[in-house]
RODREN-431400 format. One record per residue (C-alpha): residue number from 1; residue in one letter; chain; x, y, z. Coordinates in nm, 3 decimals. Example, Ala and Ser with C-alpha at 12.3 -4.5 7.8 and 13.67 -1.06 7.14 Angstrom:
<lumtors>
     i   aa   ch         X         Y         Z
     1    A    A     1.230    -0.450     0.780
     2    S    A     1.367    -0.106     0.714
</lumtors>
This chain:
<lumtors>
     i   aa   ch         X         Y         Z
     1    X    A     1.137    -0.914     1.762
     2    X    A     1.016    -1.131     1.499
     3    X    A     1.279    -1.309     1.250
     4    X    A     1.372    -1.008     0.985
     5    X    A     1.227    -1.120     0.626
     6    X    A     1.514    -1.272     0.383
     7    X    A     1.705    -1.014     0.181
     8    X    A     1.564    -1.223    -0.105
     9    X    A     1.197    -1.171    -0.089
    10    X    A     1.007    -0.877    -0.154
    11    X    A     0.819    -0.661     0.058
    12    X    A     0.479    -0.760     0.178
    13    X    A     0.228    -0.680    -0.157
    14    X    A     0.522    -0.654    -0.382
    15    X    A     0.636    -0.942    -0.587
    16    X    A     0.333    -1.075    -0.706
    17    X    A     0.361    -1.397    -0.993
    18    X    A     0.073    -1.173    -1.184
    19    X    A     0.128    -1.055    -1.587
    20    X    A    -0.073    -0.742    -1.585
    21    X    A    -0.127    -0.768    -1.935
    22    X    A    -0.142    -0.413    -2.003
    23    X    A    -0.092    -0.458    -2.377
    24    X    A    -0.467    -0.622    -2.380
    25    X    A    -0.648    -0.355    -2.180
    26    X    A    -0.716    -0.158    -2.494
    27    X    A    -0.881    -0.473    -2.664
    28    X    A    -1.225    -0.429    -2.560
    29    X    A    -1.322    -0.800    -2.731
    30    X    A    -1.052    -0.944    -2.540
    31    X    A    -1.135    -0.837    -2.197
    32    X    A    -1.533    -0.915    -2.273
    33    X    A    -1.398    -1.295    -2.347
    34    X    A    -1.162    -1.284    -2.043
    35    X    A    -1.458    -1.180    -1.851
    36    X    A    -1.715    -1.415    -1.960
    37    X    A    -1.435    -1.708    -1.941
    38    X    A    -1.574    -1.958    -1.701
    39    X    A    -1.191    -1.964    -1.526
    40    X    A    -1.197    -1.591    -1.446
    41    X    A    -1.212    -1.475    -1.102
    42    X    A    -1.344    -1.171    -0.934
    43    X    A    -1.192    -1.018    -0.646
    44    X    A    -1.478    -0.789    -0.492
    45    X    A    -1.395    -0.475    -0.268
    46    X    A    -1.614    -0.258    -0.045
    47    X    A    -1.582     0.040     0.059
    48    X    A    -1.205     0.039     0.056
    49    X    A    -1.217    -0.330     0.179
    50    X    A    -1.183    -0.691     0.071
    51    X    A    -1.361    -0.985     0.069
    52    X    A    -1.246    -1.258     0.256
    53    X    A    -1.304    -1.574     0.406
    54    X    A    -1.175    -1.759     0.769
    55    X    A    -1.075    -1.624     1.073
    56    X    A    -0.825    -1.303     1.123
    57    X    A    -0.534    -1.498     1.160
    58    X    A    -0.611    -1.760     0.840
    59    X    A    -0.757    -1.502     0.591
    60    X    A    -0.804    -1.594     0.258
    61    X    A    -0.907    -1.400    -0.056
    62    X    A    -1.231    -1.508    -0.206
    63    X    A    -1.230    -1.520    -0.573
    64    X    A    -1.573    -1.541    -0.689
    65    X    A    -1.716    -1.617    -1.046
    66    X    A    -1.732    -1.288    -1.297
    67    X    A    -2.055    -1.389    -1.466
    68    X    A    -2.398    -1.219    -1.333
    69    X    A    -2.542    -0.832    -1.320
    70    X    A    -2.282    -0.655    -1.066
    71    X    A    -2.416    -0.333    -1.156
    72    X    A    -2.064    -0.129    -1.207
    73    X    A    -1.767    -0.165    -1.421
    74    X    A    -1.488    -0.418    -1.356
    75    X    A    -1.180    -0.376    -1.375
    76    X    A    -0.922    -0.556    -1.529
    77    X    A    -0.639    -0.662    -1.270
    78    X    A    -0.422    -0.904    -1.483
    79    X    A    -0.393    -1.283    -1.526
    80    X    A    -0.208    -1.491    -1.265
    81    X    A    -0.140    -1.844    -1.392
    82    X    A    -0.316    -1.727    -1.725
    83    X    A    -0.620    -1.663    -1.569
    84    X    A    -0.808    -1.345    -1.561
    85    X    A    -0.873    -1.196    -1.279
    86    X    A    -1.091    -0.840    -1.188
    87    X    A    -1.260    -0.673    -0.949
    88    X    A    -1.560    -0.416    -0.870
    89    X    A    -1.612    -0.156    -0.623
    90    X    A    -1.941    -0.243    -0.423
    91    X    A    -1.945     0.018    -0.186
    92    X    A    -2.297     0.151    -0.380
    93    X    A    -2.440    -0.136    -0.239
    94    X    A    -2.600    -0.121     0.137
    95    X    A    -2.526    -0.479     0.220
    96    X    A    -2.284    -0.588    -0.055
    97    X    A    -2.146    -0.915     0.156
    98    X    A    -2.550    -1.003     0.067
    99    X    A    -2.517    -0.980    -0.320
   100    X    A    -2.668    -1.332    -0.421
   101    X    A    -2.320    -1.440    -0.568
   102    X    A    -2.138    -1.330    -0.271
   103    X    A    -2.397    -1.453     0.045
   104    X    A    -2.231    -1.693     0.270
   105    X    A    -1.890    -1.709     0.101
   106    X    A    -1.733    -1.441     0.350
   107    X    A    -1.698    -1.101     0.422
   108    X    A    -1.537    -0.762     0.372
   109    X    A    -1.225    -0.647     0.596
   110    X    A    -0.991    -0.397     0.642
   111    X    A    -0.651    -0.532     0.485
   112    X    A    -0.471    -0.386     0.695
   113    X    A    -0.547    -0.614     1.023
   114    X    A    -0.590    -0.947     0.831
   115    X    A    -0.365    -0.836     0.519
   116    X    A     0.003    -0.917     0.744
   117    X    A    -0.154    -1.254     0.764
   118    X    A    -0.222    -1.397     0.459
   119    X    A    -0.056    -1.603     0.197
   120    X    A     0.174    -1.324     0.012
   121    X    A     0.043    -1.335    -0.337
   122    X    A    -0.379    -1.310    -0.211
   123    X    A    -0.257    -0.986    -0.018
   124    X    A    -0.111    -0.868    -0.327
   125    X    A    -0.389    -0.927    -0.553
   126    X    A    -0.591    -0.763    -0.249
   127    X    A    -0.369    -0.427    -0.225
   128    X    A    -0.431    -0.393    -0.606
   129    X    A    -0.765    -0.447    -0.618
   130    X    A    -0.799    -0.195    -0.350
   131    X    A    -0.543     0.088    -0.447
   132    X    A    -0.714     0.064    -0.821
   133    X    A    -1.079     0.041    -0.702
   134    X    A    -0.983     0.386    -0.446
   135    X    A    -0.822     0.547    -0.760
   136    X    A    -1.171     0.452    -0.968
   137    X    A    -1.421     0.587    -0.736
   138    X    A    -1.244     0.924    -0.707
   139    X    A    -1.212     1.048    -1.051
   140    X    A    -1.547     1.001    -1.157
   141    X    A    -1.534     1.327    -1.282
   142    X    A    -1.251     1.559    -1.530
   143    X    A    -1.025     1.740    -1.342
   144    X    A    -0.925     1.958    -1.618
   145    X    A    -1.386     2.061    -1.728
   146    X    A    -1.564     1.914    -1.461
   147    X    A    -1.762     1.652    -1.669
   148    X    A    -1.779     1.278    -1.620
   149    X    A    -1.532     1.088    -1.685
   150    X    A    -1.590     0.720    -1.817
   151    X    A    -1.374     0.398    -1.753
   152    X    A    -1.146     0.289    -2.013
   153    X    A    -0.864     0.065    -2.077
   154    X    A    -1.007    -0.202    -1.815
   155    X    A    -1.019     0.037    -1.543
   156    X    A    -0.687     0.152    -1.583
   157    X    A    -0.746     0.479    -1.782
   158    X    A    -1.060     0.735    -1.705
   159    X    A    -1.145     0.942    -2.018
   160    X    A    -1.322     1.298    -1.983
   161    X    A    -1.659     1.287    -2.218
   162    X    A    -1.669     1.640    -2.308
   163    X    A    -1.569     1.600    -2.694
   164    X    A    -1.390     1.991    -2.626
   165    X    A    -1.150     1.818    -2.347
   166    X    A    -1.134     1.439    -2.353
   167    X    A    -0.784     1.406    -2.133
   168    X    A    -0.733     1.097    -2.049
   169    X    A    -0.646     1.010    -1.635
   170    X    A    -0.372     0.773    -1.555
   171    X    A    -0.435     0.590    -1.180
   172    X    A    -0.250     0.837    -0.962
   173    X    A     0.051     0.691    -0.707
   174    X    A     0.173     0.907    -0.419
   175    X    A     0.580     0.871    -0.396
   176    X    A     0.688     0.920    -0.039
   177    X    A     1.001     0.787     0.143
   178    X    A     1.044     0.658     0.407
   179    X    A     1.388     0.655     0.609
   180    X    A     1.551     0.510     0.888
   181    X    A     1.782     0.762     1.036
   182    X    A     2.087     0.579     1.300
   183    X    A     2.420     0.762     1.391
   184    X    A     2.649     0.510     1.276
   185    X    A     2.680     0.400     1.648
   186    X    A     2.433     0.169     1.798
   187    X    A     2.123     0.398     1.780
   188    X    A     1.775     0.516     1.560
   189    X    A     1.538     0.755     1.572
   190    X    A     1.186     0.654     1.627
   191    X    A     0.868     0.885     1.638
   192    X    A     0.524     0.864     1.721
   193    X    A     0.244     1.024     1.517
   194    X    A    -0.099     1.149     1.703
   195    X    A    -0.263     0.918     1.392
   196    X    A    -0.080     0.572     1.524
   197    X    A    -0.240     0.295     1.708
   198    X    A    -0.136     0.332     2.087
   199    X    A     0.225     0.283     2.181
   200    X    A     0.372     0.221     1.821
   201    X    A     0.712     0.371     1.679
   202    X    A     0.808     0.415     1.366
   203    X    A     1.060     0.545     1.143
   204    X    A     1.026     0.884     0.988
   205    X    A     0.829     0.922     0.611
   206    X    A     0.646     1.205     0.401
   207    X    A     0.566     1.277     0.099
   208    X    A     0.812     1.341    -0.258
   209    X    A     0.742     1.739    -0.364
   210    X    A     0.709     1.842    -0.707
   211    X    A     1.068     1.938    -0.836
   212    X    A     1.221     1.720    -0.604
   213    X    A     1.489     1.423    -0.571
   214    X    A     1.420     1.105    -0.368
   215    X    A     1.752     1.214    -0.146
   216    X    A     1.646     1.578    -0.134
   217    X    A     1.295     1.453     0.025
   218    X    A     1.481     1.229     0.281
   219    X    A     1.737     1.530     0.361
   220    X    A     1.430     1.772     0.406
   221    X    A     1.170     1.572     0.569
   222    X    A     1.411     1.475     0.854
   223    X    A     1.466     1.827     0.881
   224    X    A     1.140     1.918     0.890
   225    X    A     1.049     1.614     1.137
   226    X    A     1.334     1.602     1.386
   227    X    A     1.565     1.920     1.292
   228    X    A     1.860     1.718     1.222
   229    X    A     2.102     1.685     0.924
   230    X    A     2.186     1.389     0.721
   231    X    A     2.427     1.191     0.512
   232    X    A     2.509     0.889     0.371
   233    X    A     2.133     0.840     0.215
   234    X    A     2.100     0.455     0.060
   235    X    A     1.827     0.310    -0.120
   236    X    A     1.689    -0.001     0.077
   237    X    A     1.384    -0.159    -0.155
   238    X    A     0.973     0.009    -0.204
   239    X    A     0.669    -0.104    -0.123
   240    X    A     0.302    -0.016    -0.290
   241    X    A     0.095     0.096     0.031
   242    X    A    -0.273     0.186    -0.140
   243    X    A    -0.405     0.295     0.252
   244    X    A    -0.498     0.447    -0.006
   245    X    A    -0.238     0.534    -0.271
   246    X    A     0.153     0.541    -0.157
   247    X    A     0.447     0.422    -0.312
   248    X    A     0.685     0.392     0.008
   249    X    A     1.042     0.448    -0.112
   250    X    A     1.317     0.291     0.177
   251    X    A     1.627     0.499     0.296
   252    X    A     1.865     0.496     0.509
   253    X    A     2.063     0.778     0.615
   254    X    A     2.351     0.884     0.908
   255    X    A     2.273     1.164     1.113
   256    X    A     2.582     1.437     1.111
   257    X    A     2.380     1.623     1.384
   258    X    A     2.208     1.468     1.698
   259    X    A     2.017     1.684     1.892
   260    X    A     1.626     1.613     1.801
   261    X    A     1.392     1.918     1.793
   262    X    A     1.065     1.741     1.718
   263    X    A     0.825     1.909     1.471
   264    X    A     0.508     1.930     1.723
   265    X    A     0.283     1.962     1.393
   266    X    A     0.448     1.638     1.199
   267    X    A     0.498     1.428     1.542
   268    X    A     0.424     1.346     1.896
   269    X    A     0.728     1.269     1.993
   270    X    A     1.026     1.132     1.880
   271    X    A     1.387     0.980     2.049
   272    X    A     1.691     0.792     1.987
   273    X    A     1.646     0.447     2.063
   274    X    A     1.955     0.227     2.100
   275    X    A     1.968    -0.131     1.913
   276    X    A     1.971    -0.360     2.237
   277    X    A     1.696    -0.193     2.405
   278    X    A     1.473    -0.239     2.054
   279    X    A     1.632    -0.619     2.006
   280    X    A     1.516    -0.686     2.358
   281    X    A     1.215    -0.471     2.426
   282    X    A     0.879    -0.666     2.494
   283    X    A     0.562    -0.528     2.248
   284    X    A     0.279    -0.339     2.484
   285    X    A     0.047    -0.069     2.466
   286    X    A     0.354     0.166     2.571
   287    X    A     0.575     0.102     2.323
   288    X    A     0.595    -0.172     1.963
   289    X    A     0.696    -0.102     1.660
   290    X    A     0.548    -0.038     1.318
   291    X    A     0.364    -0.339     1.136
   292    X    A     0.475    -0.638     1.024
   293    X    A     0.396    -0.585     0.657
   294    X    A     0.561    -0.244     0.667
   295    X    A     0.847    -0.164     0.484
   296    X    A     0.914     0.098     0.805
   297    X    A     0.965    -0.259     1.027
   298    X    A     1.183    -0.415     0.803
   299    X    A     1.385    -0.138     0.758
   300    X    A     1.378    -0.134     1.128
   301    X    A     1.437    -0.524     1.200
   302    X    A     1.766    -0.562     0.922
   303    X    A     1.894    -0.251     1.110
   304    X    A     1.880    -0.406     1.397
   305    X    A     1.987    -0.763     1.293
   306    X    A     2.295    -0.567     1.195
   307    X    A     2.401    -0.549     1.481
   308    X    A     2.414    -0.961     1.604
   309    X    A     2.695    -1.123     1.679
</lumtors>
């Protein structure tokens, strides 16, 4: 097990040094200057992915000059040391790691495999520029009429063009929480999901309803998951997860029942796992845990901390 992150720092894309500047995204002059200011940087993404530069395990973000023709709308991320920064979407493109101001300077990845490994404020700049790029490219269109809707507020707002409707579309965040669920003796419950890489175990999640509290979702989803019934829920810390547009909200909570009837539809499997065997347990194709720049591992790893010396 890897040493549990300080109680002190933020999850991994949370936390970010960067003034969003919200208050200037209606200021169309404003944003044209922070665009064409030579100090502005551009944060390209691709088909759901970002452009980086070195190897896996020494990614970097690659900021790239705003000027030229990119051929779609930036958006308008914030300014981090009073810079401006944006991004674009250039999954249009066939080859967009060949634009001419991009050619050479790296390439686009998945965040999640090089995102755990970068410096923490480049992977939160790169979740952004990812969740809002994702929100962008699917509401094109009104959801109320049907007809196009056009980019506003520096990408932040999405405004129907039929005169009749014109309702205006706020980027759209997914609550869901996410719980570790021990019996106040020594053990968890950890389950598998036919959609994770082989051998990993996590700790239960789903999604908020409509009409419903954060501690009513964590009493019915573990329910629904694992058929047992809970107490003693506790707010841990959230994380933004845009893979490809979560808000994960931590829990705890005490089992007051212990027999697991697994929820073939939700999970694979899922077991009580005692702390020892998890602070001892060797990673391998069998059996790891969740990611390293999951709220669901440090959740797991401060649980399990707990229970040193």
């Amino acid at each position: 097990m890897h040493d549990p992150i300080p109680p002190d720092r933020p999850n991994a894309y949370a936390g970010i040094p960067l003034d969003r500047a919200a208050v200037r995204r209606k200021d169309k002059d404003w944003l044209k200057e922070a665009w064409a200011s030579p100090q502005a940087r551009l944060l390209p993404v691709a088909k759901s992915r970002n452009f980086v530069a070195g190897d896996s395990d020494t990614a970097q973000a690659v900021g790239v000059d705003c000027g030229g023709d990119w051929g779609v709308e930036p958006v308008f991320l914030g300014l981090l040391d009073g810079v401006p920064h944006f991004t674009v979407d250039l999954t249009g493109l066939e080859t967009p790691e060949e634009h001419p101001a991009l050619a050479g300077l790296g390439r686009f990845e998945d965040l999640r495999v090089v995102g755990p490994l970068m410096e923490a404020t480049q992977a939160g700049l790169c979740a952004y520029a990812r969740g809002i790029t994702w929100w962008n490219a699917r509401h094109r269109f009104c959801g109320v009429c049907g007809s196009a809707a056009a980019s506003a507020e520096g990408g932040h707002v999405r405004v129907c063009t039929n005169p009749d409707c014109a309702t205006h579309h706020f980027p759209r965040t997914d609550p869901a929480v996410i719980m570790l669920v021990h019996d106040g003796a020594g053990r968890m419950v950890l389950g598998r999901n036919s959609r994770f890489p082989p051998g990993m175990h996590s700790v239960l999640a789903g999604f908020v309803e409509p009409g419903e509290s954060l501690e009513d979702s964590v009493k019915r989803e573990v329910m629904e998951e694992v058929g047992l019934e809970v107490t003693d829920i506790r707010y841990h810390s959230s994380q933004p997860w845009p893979f490809p547009s979560s808000l994960m909200l931590g829990f705890s909570a005490r089992a007051v029942t212990l027999d697991i009837r697994t929820d073939q539809e939700e999970l694979e499997t899922a077991h009580w796992f005692d702390r020892e065997f998890l602070r001892t347990v060797t990673p391998s194709e069998e059996f790891r845990l969740a990611r390293p720049d999951s709220i669901a591992r440090r959740l797991i790893d401060e649980w399990i901390a707990e229970g040193e010396g």
